[in-house]
MARBA-3410 file (N, C-alpha, C, O; in Angstrom, 1 decimal):
88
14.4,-7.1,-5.5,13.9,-5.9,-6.2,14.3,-4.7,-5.4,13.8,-4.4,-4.3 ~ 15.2,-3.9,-6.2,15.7,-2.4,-5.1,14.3,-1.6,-5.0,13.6,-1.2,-6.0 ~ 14.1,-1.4,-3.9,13.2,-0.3,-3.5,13.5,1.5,-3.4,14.0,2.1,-2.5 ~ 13.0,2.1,-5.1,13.1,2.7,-5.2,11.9,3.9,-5.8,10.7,3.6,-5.5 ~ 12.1,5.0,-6.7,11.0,5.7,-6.5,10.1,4.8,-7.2,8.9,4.6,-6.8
10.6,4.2,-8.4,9.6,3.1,-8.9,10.5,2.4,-9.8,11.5,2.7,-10.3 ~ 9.7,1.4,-9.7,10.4,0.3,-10.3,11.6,1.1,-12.2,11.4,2.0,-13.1 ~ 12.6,0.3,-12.1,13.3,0.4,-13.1,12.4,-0.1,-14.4,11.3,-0.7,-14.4 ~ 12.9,0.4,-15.2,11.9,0.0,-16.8,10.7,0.3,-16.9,10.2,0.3,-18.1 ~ 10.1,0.5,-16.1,8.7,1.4,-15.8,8.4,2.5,-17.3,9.1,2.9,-18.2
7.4,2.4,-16.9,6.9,3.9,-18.2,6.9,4.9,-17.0,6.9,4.6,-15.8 ~ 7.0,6.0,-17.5,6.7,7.3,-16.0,8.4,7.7,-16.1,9.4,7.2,-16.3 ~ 7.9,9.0,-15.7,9.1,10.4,-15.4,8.9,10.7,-14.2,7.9,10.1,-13.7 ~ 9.5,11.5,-13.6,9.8,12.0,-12.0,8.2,12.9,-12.1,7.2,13.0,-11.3 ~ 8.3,13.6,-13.6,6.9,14.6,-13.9,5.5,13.8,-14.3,4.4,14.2,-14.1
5.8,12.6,-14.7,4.8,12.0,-14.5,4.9,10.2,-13.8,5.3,9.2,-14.4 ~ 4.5,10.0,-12.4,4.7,8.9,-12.4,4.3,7.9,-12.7,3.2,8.0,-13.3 ~ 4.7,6.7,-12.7,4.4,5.0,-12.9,3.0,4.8,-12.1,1.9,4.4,-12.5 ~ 3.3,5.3,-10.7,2.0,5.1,-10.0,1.7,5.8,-8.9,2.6,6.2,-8.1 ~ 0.5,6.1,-8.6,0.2,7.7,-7.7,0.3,6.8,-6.5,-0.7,6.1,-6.2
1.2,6.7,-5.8,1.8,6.1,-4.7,1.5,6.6,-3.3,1.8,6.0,-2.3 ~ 0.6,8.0,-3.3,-0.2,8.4,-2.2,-1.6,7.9,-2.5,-2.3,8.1,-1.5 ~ -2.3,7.3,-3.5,-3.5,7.1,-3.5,-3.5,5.4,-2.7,-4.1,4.9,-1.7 ~ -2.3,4.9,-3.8,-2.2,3.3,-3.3,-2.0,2.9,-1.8,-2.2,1.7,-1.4 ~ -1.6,4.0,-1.1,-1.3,4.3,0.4,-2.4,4.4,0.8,-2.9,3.3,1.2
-2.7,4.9,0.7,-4.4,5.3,1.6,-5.8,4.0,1.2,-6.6,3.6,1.9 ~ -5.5,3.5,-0.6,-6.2,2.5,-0.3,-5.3,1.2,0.4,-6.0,0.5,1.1 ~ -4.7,1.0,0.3,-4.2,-0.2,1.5,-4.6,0.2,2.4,-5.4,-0.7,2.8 ~ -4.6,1.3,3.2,-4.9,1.6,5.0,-6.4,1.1,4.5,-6.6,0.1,5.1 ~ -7.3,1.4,3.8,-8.6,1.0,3.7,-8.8,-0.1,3.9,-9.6,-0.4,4.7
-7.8,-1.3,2.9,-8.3,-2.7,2.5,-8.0,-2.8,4.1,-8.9,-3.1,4.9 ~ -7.0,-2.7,4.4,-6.5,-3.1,6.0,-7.4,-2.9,7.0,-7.6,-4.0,7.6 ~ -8.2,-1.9,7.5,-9.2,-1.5,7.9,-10.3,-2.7,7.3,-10.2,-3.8,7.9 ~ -11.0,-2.7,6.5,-11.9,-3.8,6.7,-11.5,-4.9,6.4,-12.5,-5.6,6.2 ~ -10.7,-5.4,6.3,-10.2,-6.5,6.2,-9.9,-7.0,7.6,-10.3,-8.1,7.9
-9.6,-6.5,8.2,-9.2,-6.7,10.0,-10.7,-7.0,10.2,-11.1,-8.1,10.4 ~ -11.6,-5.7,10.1,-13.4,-5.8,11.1,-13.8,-7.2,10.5,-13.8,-8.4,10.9 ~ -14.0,-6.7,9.6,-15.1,-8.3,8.5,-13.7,-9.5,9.4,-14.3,-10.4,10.0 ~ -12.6,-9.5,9.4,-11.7,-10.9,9.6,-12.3,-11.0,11.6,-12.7,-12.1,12.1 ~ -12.2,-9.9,12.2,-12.6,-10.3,13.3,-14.6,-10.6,13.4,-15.2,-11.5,13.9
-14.8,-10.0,13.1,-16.4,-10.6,12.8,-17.0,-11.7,12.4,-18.2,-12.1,12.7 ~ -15.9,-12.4,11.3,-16.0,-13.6,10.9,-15.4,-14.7,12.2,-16.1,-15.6,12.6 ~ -14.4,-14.6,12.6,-13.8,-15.3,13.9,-15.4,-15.2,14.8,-16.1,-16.2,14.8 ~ -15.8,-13.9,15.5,-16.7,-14.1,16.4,-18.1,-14.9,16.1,-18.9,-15.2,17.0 ~ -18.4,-15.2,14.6,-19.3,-16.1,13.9,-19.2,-17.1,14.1,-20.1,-18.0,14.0
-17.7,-17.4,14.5,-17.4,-18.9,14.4,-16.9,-19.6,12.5,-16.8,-20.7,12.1 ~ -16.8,-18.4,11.8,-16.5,-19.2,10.5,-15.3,-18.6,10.3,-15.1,-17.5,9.9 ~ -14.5,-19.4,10.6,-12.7,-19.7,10.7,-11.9,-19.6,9.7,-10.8,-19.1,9.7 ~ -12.7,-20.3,8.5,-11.7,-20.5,7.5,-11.9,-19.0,6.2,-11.1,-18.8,5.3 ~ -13.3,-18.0,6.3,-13.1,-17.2,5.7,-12.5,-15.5,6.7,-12.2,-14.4,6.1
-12.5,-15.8,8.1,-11.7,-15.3,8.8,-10.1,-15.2,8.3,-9.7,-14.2,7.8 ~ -9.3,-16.5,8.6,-8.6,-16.3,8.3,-7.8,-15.9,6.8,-6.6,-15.8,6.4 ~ -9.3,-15.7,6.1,-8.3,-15.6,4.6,-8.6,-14.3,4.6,-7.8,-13.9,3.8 ~ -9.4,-13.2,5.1,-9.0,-12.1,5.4,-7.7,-11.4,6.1,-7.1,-10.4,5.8 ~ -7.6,-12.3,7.2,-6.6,-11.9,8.2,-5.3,-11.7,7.5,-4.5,-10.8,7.6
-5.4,-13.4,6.2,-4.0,-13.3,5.4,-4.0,-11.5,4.4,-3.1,-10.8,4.0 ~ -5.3,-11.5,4.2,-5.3,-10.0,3.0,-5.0,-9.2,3.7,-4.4,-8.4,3.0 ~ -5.0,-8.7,5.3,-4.9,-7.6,6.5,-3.3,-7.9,6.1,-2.6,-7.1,5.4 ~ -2.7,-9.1,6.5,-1.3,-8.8,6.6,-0.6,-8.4,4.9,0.4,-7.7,4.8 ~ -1.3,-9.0,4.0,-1.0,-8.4,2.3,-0.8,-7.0,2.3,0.2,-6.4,1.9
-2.5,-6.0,3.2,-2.3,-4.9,2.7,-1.3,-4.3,4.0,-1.3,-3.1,3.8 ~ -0.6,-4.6,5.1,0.5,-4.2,5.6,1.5,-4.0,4.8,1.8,-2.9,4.4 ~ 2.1,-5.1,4.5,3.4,-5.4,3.3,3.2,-4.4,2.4,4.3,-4.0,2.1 ~ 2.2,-3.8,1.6,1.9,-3.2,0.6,2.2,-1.6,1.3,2.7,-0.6,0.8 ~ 1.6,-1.8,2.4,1.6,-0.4,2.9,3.3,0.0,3.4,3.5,1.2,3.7
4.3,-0.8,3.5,5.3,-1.0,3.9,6.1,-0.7,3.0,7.2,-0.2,3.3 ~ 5.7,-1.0,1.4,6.4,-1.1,0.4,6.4,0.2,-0.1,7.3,0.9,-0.4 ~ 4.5,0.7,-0.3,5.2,2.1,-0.5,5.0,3.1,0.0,4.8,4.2,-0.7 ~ 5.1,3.1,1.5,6.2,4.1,2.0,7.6,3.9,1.9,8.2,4.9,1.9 ~ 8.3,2.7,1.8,9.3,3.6,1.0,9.7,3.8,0.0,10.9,4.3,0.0
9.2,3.6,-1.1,9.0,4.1,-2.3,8.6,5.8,-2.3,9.1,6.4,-3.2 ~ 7.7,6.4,-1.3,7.1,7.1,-0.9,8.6,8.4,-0.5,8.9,9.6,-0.8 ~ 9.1,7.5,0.2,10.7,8.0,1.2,11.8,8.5,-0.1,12.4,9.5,-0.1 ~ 11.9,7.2,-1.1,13.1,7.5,-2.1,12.5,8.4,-2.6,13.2,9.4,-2.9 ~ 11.2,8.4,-2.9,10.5,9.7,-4.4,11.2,11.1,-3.8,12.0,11.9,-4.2
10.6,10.9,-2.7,10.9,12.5,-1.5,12.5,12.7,-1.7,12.9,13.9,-1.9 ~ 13.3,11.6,-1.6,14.9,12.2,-1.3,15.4,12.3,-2.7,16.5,12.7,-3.0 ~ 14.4,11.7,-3.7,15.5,11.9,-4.9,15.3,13.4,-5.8,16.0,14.0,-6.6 ~ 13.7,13.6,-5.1,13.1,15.1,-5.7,13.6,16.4,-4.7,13.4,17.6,-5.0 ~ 14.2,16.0,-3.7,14.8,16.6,-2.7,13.4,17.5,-1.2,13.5,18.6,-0.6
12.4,16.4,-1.2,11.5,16.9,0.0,10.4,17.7,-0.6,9.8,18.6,0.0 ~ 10.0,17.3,-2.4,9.1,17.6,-2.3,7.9,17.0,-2.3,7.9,16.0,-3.1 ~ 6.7,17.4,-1.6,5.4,16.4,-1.5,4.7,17.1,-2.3,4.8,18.2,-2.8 ~ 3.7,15.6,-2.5,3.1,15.3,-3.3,1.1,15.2,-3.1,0.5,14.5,-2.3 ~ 0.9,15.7,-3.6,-1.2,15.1,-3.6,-1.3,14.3,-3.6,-0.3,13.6,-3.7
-2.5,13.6,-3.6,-2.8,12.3,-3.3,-3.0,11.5,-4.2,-2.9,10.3,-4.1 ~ -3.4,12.4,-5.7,-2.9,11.8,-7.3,-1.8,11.6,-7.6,-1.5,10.7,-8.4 ~ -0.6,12.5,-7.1,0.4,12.4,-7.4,1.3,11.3,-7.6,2.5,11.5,-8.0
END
């Protein structure tokens, strides 16, 4: 799948997008954030197996957070550097 400002065939214009791609940024850094504490908290409990199914959601919301920044990167170079709010 080319990573670009958003997906091909999408509904959404440059004026209005597919998806506010600064909001979905900031909640990944969130899920990531507690997903890590509660995943190491559960480890220090000694309960292993709902530990680690957090830890797998911590590394989900990396990948996600990875994906759109650059999504985040193309919007900027195809609109030529301009930024966006957090709705946007």
């Amino acid at each position: 799948m080319p990573i670009g400002p958003q997906p091909h065939g999408r509904r959404g214009t440059v004026e209005e997008p597919y998806s506010p791609l600064n909001l979905r940024l900031v909640l990944a850094a969130i899920g990531l954030v507690v997903c890590t504490v509660l995943s190491i908290l559960l480890f220090r409990a000694g309960w292993t197996v709902p530990g680690w199914l957090l830890a797998a959601w911590a590394v989900a919301a990396v990948a996600d957070m990875v994906v759109i920044q650059l999504r985040r990167r193309a919007r900027r170079r195809a609109e030529g550097g301009k930024r966006h709010s957090l709705f946007e």
